[in-house]
Each structure stands twice: as C-alpha cells, then as structure tokens.
C-alpha positions in Angstrom: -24.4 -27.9 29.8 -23.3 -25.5 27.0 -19.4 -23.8 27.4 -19.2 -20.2 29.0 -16.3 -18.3 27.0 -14.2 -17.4 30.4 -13.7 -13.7 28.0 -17.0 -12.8 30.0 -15.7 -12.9 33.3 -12.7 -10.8 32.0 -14.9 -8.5 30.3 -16.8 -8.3 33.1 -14.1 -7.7 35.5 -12.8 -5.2 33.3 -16.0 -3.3 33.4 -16.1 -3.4 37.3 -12.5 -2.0 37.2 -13.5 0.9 34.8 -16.5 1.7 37.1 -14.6 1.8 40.0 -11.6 4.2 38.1 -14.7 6.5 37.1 -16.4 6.6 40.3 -12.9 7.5 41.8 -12.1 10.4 39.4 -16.0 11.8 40.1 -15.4 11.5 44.0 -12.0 13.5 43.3 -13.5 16.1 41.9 -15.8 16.2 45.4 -18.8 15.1 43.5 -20.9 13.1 45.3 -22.9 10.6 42.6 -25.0 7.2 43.0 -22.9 4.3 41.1 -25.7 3.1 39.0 -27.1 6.1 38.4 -23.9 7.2 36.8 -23.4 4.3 34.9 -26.6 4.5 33.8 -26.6 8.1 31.9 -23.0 7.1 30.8 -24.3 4.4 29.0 -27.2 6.7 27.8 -24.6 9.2 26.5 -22.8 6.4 24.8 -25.8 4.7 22.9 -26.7 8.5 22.0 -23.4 9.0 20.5 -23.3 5.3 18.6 -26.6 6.8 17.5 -25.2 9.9 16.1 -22.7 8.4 14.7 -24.9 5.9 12.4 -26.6 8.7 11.6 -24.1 10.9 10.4 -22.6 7.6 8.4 -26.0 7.4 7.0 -26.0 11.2 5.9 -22.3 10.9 5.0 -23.1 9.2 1.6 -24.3 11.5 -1.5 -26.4 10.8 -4.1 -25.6 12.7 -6.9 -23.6 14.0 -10.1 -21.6 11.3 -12.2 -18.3 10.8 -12.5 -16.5 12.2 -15.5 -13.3 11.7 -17.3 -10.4 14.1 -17.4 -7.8 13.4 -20.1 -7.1 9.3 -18.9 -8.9 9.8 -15.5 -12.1 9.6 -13.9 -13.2 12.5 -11.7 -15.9 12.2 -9.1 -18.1 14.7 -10.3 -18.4 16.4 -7.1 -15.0 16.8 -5.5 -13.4 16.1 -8.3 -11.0 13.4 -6.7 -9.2 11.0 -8.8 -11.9 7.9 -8.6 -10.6 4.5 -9.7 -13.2 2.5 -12.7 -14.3 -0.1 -9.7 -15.0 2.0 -6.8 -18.5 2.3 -5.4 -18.1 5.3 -3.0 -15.7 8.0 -3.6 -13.3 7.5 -1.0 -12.6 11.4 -0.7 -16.4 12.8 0.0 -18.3 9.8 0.4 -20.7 10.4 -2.8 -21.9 7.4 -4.3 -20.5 6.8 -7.5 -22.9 6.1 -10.2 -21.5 4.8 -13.1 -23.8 4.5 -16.6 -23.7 2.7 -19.8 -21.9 5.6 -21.0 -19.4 6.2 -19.1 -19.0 2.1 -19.1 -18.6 2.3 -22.7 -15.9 4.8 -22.6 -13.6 3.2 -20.0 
C-alpha cells in the first residue's frame, strides 16, 4: 500500500471550491453554462496561454552582437545595459551574451 499525500484531497477540494465560485459568478451574470463544459475551455484557455507563454520565453532570448567594453564596463552590445563578466543572459533585454577569447582576454 504506497502513502497518499492528504495535499491531494486539499487540492482537490480547493478545485471543487473554485468551480463552484466560477460557476456562481457566470450564473450571476444570467448565463446559463454546462459545468464541465466550462471547465473544460477554461482549462483549454489556460494550457493555451502556458503555451504562449513558453513561446514568447523561447522568443524572448537574442542571439546576437557581443558585448563591448566602455571605459571599465562591459556593455551588452544591444541595449547597452551595464552586463557583469559572469552573466549568461543580459538581464535587461534577454540577449544572450556571447563572450569570445577576446573579450576574455581583455577582462
């Protein structure tokens, strides 16, 4: 017999609860809706936002120009930002930092 985490039947509970308070707000608006219908293209709408949202992380990230130094700082070469020697990602506009040989050598 393996353990059952009782955080399920809370969670659970918890999503009856929500149902319920959405179902309530729809029917208060005189909208007249089948339950699992409802939940159903929630949920849709939900996994199609996650969705987007990966994507756009995905897309967020640049490829591109390197970073450069200005008098005793590095620059990412897009925005310009201040970058520190160790970062990966520019933590301003998301470009990927791509530091060189050269630019190792002159740190």
């Amino acid at each position: 017999m393996s353990y059952e985490s009782p955080v399920r039947i809370i969670v659970g509970e918890m999503t009856s609860k929500i149902e319920d308070d959405i179902m309530q707000v729809v029917k208060s608006y005189g909208i007249e809706v089948n339950k699992a219908e409802l939940m159903r293209a929630l949920q849709y709408d939900r996994d199609q936002y996650e969705k987007g949202y990966q994507d756009g992380e995905a897309h967020r990230i640049h490829e591109g120009e390197k970073p450069y130094k200005d008098g005793a700082r590095w620059r990412c070469g897009r925005c310009s930002i201040a970058v520190s020697r160790f970062w990966h990602f520019c933590q301003y506009c998301g470009m990927k930092i791509k530091w060189d040989e050269q630019t190792d050598e002159n740190t």
